[in-house]
Every structure is written in C-alpha cells, then in structure tokens.
C-alpha positions as CSV (number, residue, x, y, z in Angstrom):
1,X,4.4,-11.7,39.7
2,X,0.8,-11.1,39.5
3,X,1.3,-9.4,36.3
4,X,2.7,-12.1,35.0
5,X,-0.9,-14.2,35.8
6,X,-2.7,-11.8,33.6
7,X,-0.6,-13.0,29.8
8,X,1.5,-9.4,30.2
9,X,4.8,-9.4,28.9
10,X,8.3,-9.2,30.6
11,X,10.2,-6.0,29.2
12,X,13.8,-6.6,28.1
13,X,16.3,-3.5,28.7
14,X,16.4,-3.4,24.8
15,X,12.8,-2.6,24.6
16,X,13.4,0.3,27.0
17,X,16.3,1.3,24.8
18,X,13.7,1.5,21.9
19,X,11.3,3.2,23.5
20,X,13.8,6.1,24.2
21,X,15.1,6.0,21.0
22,X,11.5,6.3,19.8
23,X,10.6,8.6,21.6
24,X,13.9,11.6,21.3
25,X,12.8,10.6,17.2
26,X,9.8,12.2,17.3
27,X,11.0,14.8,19.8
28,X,14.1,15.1,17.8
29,X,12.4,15.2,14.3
30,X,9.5,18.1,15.2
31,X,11.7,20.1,17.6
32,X,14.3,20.3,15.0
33,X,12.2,20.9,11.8
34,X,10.6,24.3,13.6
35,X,13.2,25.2,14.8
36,X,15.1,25.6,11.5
37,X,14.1,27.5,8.5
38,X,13.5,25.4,5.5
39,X,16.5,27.1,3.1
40,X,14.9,27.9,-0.6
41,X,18.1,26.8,-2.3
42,X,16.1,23.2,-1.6
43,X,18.9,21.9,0.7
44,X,21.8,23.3,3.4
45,X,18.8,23.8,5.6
46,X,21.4,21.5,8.4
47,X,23.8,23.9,8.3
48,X,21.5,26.1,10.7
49,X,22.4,23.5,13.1
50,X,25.8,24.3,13.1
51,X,26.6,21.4,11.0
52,X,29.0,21.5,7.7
53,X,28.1,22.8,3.9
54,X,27.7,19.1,2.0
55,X,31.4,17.8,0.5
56,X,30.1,16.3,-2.5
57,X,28.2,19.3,-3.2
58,X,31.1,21.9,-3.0
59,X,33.6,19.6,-4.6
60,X,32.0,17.5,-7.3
61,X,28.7,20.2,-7.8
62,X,26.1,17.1,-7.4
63,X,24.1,16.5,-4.5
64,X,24.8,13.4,-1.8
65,X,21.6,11.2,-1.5
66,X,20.8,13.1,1.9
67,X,21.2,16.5,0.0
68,X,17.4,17.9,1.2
69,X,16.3,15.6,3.5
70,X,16.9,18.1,5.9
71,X,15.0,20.8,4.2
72,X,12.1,18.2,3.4
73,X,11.7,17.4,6.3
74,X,11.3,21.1,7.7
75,X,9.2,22.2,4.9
76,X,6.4,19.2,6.0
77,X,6.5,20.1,9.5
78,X,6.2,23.8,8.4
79,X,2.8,22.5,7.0
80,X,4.2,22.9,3.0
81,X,4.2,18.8,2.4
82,X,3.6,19.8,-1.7
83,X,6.7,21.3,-1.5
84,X,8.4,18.3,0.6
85,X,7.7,16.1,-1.5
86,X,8.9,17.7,-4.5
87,X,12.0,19.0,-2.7
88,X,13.3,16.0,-1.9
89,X,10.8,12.6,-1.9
90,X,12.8,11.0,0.3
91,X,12.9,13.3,3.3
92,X,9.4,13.6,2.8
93,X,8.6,10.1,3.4
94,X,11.3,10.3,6.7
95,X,9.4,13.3,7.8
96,X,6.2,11.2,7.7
97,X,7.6,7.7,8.5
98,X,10.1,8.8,11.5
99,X,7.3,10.4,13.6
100,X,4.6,7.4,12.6
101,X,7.4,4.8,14.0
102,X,8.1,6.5,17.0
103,X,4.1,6.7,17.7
104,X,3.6,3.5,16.8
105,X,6.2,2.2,19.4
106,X,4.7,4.4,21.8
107,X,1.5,2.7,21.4
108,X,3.2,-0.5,21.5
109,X,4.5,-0.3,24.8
110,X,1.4,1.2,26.0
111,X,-0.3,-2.2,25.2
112,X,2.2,-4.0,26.7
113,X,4.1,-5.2,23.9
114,X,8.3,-6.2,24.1
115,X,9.5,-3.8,22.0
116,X,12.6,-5.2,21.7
117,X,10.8,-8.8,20.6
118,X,8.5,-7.2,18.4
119,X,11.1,-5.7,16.3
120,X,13.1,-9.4,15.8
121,X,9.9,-10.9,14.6
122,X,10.3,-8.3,12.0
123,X,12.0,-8.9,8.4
124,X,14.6,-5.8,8.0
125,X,15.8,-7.3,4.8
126,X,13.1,-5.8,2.6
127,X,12.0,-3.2,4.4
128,X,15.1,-1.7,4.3
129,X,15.8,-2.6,0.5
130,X,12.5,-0.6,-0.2
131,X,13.4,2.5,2.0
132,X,17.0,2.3,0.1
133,X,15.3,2.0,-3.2
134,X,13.2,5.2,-2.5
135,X,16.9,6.7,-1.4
136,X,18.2,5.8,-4.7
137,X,15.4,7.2,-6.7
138,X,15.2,10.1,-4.9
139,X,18.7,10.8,-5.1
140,X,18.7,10.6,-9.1
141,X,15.6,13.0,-9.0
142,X,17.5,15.6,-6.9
143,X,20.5,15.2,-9.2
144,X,18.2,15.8,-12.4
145,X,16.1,18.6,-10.2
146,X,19.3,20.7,-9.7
C-alpha cells in the first residue's frame, strides 16, 4: 500500500501480457533475422524457418503484400538497411518499428506506466490506417519491382 502513497500505478494483468508480448517481439524479431539468411531472390527468406513457399506467388506469379518482409527485415538486422528498404519498404519500417515498440514498452513499465491503460488512451484507428497504407504501397512497389 505504500506504493500506492507515492502516485505509482496499479498494474493490470493486461499490462503484464504486453510486456511479454513486447518483449518475445524484440527477442523474436533479432533472434530470428540472424538466424536466417536474407534470400537474394528478395523474398522466401521464411521458408528457412520451415514455413511454406508463398501461394499467391506459385499460383498467380505476383507477390502477397507480406512477400519480403521477411527478407527485409533480415537484411536490416544483417546491417544492409539500403538494401531493406529497397527490398521491401514495408518490412523495413517493421524491422525498425517492431524492436522501437517493444523498447518503448520496456521503458514504459520501467517508469511505472499501465501498459495496458496506456495503449487505450491510444487512437488505433489511424495509426493503423497509416501502417496499412505503407502495406499497400509497398505491396504495389514489390509487384512493379519483380
């Protein structure tokens, strides 16, 4: 209770959730990206993971709008952002954006902040518009790239 006397905040369980979630991202995002090997062909890098060759690619011949995010995201954390970005501007910005979050929340609850309360004070709506517009425009670049 004395904590409480000194203005600090009461943690919900959803702020704990966050945290984690936070923190495998940035655990997640570096571990995987070294561990990988950016592939030249400019995406398919996830199939080192075990993971399927993309459908749209092998049936229609176009990219998905995730086709290189992978391999973006491996060739930043390789320490080739130039060729990130122009591999796939989308996985670029997730490859700087994802870590940045994840500190960010880490910080966050270092100060004391609710996590959880923090992100409802938030606006998702155009946030998320703007990250979906990137998306989209990065999507239409990869299709004209290839």
């Amino acid at each position: 209770m004395a904590g409480a006397n000194r203005g600090e905040t009461r943690r919900t369980a959803e702020h704990y959730l966050l945290l984690g979630a936070a923190t495998l991202a940035i655990v997640g995002i570096v571990t995987l990206s070294l561990l990988v090997e950016p592939d030249p062909r400019g995406f398919g890098t996830h199939e080192q993971l075990g993971m399927s060759p993309c459908r749209t690619m092998e049936v229609l011949g176009v990219p998905c709008p995730g086709c290189g995010v992978t391999t973006s995201v491996s060739l930043l954390w390789h320490g080739e952002p130039w060729g990130s970005f122009l591999n796939q501007p989308f996985g670029f910005l997730m490859g700087l954006l994802v870590p940045l979050a994840a500190l960010l929340a880490i910080y966050r609850h270092l100060r004391g902040a609710d996590l959880y309360a923090d992100a409802l004070k938030l606006g998702w709506g155009k946030p998320l518009m703007g990250l979906a517009s990137v998306m989209v425009v990065a999507w239409i670049y990869k299709v004209i790239q290839l």
